[in-house]
Wavefront OBJ file of the C-alpha trace (Angstrom):
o trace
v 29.269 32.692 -0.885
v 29.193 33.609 -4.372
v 28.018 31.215 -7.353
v 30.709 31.480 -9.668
v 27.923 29.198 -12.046
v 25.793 32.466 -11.693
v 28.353 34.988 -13.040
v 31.281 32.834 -14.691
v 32.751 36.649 -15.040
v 34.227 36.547 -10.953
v 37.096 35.423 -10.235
v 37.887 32.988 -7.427
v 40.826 32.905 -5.513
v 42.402 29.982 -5.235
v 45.566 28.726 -3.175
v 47.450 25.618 -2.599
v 45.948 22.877 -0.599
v 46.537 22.764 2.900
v 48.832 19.751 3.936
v 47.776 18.687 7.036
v 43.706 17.779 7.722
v 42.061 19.297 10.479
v 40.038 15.997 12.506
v 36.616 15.818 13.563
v 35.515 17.960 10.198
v 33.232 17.588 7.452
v 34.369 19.676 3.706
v 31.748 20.852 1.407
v 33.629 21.247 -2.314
v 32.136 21.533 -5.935
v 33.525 20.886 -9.054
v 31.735 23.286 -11.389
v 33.319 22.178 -14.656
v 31.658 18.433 -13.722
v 28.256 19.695 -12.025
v 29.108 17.732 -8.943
v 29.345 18.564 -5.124
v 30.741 16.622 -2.635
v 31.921 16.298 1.121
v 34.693 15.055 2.526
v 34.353 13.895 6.345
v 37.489 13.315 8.708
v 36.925 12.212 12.366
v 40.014 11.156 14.282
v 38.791 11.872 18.120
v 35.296 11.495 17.909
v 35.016 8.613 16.590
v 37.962 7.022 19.213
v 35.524 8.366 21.540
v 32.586 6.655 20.762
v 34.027 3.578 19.787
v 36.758 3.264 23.005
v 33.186 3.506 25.489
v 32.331 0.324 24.265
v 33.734 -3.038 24.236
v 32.620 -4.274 21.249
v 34.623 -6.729 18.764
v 36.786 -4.859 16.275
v 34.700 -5.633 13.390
v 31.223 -4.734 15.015
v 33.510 -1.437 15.880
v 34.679 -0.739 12.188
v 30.746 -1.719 10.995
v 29.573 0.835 13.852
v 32.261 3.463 12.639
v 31.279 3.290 9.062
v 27.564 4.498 9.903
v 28.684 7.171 12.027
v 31.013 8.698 8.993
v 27.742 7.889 6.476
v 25.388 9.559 9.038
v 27.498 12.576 9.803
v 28.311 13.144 5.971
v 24.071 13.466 5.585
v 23.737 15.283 8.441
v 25.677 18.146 8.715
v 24.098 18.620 5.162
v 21.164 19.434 6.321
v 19.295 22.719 6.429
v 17.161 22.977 9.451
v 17.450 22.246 13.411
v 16.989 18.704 14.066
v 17.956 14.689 14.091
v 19.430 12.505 11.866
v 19.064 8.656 12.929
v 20.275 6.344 10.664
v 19.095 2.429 11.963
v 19.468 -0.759 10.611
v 17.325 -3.561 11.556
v 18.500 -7.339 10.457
v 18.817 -10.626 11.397
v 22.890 -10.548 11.053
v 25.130 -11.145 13.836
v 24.866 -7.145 14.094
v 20.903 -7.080 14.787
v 20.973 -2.870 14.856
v 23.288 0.260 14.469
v 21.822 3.146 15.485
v 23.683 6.836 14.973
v 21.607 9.961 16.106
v 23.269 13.192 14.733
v 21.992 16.659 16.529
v 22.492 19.547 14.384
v 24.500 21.081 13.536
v 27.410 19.366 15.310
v 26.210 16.939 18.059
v 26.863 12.739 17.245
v 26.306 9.563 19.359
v 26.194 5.811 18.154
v 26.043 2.418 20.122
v 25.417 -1.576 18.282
v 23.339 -4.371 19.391
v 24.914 -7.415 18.504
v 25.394 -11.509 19.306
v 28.738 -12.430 20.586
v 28.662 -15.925 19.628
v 27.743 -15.188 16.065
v 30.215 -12.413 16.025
v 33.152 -14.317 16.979
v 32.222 -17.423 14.551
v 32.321 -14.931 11.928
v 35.675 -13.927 12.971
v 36.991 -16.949 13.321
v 35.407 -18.136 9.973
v 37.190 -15.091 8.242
v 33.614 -13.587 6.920
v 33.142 -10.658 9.314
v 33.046 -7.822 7.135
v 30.311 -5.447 6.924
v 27.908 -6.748 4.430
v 28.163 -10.415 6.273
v 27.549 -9.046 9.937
v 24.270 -6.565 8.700
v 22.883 -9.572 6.672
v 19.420 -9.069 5.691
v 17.063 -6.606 6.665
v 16.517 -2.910 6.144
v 18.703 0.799 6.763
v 16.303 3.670 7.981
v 17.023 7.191 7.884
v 14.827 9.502 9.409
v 14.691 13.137 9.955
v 12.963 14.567 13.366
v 12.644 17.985 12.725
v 10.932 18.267 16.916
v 7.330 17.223 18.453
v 6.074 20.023 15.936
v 6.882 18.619 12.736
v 6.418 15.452 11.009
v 9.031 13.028 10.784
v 10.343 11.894 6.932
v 11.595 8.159 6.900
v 13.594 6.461 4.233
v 13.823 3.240 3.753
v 16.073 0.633 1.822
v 16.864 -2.911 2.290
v 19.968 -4.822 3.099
v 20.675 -8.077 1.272
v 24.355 -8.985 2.343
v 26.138 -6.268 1.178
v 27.796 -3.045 3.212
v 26.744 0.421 3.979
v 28.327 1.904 0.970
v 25.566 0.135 -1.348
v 23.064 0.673 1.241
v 23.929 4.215 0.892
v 24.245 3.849 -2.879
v 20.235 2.483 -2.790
v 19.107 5.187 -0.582
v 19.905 8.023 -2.494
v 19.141 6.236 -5.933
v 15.191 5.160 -4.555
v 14.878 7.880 -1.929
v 15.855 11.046 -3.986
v 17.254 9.841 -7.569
v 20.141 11.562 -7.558
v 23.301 9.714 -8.603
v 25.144 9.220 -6.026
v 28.898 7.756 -5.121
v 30.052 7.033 -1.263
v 33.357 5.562 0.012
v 33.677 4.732 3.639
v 37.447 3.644 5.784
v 37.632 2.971 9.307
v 40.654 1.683 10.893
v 43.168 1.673 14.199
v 46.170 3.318 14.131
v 48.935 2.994 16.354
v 50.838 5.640 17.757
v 53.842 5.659 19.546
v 53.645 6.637 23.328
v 54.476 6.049 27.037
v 54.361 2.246 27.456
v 54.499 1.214 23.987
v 51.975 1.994 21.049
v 48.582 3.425 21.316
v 45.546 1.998 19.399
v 43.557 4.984 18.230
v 40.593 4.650 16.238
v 39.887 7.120 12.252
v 37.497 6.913 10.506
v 36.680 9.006 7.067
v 34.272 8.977 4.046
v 33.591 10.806 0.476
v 30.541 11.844 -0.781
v 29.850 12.871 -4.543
v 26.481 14.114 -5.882
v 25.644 14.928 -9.545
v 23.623 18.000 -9.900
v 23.389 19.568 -12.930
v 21.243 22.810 -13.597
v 19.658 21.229 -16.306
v 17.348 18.458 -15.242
v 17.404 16.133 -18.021
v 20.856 15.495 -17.372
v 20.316 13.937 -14.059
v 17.611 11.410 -15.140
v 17.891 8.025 -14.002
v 16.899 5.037 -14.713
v 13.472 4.199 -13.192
v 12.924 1.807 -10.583
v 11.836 -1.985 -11.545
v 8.274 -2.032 -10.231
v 8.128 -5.476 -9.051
v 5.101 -6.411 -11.112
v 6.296 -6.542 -14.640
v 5.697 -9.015 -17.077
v 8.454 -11.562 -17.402
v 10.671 -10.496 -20.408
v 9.985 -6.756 -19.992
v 13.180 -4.658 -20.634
v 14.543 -2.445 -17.882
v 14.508 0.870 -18.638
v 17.814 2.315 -19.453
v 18.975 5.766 -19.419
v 22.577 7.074 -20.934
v 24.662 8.603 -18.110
v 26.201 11.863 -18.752
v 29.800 11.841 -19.445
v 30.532 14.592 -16.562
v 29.360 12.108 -13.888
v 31.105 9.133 -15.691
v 33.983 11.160 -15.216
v 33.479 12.311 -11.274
v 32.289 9.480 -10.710
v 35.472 7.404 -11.966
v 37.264 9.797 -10.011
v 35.747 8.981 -6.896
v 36.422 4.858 -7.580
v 40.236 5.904 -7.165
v 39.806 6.957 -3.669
v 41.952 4.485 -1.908
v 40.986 3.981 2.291
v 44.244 5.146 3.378
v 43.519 8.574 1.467
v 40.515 8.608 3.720
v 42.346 8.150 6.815
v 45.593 9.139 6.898
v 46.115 12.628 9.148
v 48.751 13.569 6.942
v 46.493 13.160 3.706
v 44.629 16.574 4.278
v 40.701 16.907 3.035
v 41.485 20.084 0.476
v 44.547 18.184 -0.989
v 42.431 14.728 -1.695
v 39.875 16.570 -2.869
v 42.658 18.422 -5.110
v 44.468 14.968 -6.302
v 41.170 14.070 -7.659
v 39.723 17.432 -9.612
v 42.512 19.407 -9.973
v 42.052 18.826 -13.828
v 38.613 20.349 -13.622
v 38.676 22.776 -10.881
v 37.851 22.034 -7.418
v 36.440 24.675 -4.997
v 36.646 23.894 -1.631
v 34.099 25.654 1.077
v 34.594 26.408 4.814
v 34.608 23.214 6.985
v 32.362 22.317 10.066
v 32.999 20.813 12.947
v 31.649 17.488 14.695
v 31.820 16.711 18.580
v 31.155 13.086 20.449
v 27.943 14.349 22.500
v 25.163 12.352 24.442
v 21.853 13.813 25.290
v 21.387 11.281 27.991
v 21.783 13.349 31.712
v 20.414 12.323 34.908
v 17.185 14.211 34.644
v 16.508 12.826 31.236
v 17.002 9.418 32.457
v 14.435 10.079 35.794
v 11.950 11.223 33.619
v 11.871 8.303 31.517
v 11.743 6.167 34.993
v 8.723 8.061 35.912
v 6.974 7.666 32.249
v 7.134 4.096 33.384
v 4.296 1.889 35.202
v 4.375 1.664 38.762
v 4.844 -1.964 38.286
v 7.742 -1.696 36.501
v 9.668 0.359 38.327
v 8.743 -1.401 41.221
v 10.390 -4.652 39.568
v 13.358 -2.482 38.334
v 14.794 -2.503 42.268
v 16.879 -4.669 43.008
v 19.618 -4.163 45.921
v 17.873 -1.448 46.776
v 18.607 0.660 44.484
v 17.622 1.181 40.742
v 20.603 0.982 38.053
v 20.618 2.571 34.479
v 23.442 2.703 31.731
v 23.167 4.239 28.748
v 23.207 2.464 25.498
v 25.195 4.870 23.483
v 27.933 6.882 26.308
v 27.781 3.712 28.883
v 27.292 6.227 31.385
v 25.740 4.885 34.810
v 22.882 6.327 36.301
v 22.001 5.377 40.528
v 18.166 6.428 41.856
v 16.524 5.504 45.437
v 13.540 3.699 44.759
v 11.779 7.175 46.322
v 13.349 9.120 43.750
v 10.998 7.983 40.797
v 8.247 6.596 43.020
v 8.841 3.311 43.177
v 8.673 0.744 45.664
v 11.546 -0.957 47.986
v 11.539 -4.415 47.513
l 1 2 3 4 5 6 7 8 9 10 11 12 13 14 15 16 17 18 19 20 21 22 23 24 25 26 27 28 29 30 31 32 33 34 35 36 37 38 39 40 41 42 43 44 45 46 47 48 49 50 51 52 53 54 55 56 57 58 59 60 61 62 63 64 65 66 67 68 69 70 71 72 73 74 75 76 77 78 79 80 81 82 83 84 85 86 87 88 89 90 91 92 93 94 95 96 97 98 99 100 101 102 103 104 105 106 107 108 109 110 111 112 113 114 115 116 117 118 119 120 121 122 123 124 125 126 127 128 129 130 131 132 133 134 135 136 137 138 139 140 141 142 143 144 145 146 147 148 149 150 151 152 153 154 155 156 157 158 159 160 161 162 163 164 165 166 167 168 169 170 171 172 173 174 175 176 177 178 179 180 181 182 183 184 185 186 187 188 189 190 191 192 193 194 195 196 197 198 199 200 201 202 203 204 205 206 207 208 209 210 211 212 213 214 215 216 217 218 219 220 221 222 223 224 225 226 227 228 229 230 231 232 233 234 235 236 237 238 239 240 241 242 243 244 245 246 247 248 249 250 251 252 253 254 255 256 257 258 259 260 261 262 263 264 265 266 267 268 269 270 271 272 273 274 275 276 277 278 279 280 281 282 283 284 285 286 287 288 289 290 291 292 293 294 295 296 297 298 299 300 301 302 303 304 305 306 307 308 309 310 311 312 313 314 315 316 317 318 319 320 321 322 323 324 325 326 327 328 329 330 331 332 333 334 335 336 337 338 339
């Protein structure tokens, strides 16, 4: 597609926003006048997938949907054939998310969690996102196959939500400035029997990227070691991403949500002023990898000993962690012993 930045003489089309949003999508758009791209991410059967194969608590479910909008809004931006795993490690009642996006399309997510503390958090009213992570760190890492090195980034959690965890990734990861909003939620529809709980799920990401590079500089990072007193370096932000970036604070959850609240006209609502151009829209799918070869191979990789000691009935049981599917071998199909 053309740059329009790289001949300002071509004309683009433009056209009125569609009304409905297509679910299960991610939107690229760019605002030219502002130097910013964005994406806009809408998943309305995936993520009721995912979420209905477990029975976790509705918070640990809204926590668990909010990293699978983050991690699909990353990676479906990336370039290259491979993984996207975003993990979070803490000692919250949520111990770990983990979210493994395939490219370009492919998503799967389970949480590890304690009940007990769960529910006292519930019943204490202080379950929301930033109180069930707690402290402890967000990793993103990119598997690019057995060929290529991995690249990890890393960024702590002290009590707040994904959106700042987000927020610190891209500021100490890649210094770019950076604005994310993340909404998860049920919605009821009306059916046979009553109303249906159905689980959405959307997110907004703006970048600031302007051709010049001096216009993107950021502050840098405290190193840890300064002398007591020392200033912190400050750096002016440009007025463009003041401006997007105010923008972006206006986003309300419901925008981010609601079917009838389509991706082109939210992103028109908020940079119509300017001039938003929207790009061509990818799809996501609920997929696990897990199959029942995968899952006898990883018996086998096992010791002898332990998959003599995973028998029991006769008969060795597996479920998998992210699709809850159920997996049945004979002992003699992975060379173990009968107890």
């Amino acid at each position: 597609m053309t740059d329009p930045q790289a001949n300002p003489h071509i004309a683009i089309p433009s056209r009125t926003p569609a009304v409905t949003s297509a679910d299960d999508t991610v939107m690229p758009f760019e605002v030219a006048a502002l130097d910013v791209r964005g994406r806009i991410v809408r998943l309305g059967p995936v993520i009721d997938e995912i979420i209905q194969k477990h029975n976790y608590p509705e918070p640990v479910s809204k926590l668990l949907g909010e990293a699978i909008v983050l991690t699909v809004m990353l990676g479906t931006a990336l370039k290259i054939d491979g993984r996207l795993i975003l993990q979070t490690q803490t000692e919250g009642p949520v111990r770990m998310l983990v979210v493994d996006f395939t490219a370009p399309d492919k998503v799967r997510a389970c949480a590890r969690f304690d009940l007990a503390r769960v529910e006292a958090a519930i019943a204490s009213g202080n379950a929301d996102g930033g109180a069930l992570l707690g402290q402890g760190h967000l990793a993103m890492t990119i598997d690019q196959g057995p060929d290529m090195n991995r690249y990890q980034g890393l960024v702590a959690l002290d009590g707040r939500g994904l959106e700042a965890a987000a927020h610190e990734y891209f500021l100490r990861s890649e210094q770019i400035p950076t604005r994310v909003r993340l909404a998860v939620a049920e919605q009821f529809v009306a059916g046979e029997g009553g109303p249906h709980k159905h689980w959405r799920a959307g997110g907004i990401l703006l970048q600031f990227l302007p051709r010049a590079p001096e216009r993107a500089r950021v502050a840098d990072l405290h190193p840890g070691d300064a002398p007591e007193g020392t200033p912190a370096h400050t750096v002016e932000e440009d007025d463009a991403w003041v401006e997007g970036r105010a923008l972006i604070d206006t986003v309300e959850d419901i925008e981010l949500i609601d079917p009838d609240v389509s991706s082109e006209r939210l992103a028109y609502r908020l940079f119509h002023e300017r001039g938003v151009r929207v790009f061509k829209s990818s799809e996501v799918r609920a997929e696990c990898s897990c199959s029942r070869e995968t899952v006898e191979s990883m018996l086998r990789s096992f010791s002898q000993d332990d998959r003599d000691h995973m028998v029991e009935n006769g008969k060795i049981s597996v479920t998998c962690e992210f699709c809850s599917a159920h997996y049945q071998f004979a002992p003699a199909d992975v060379g173990a012993n009968a107890n």
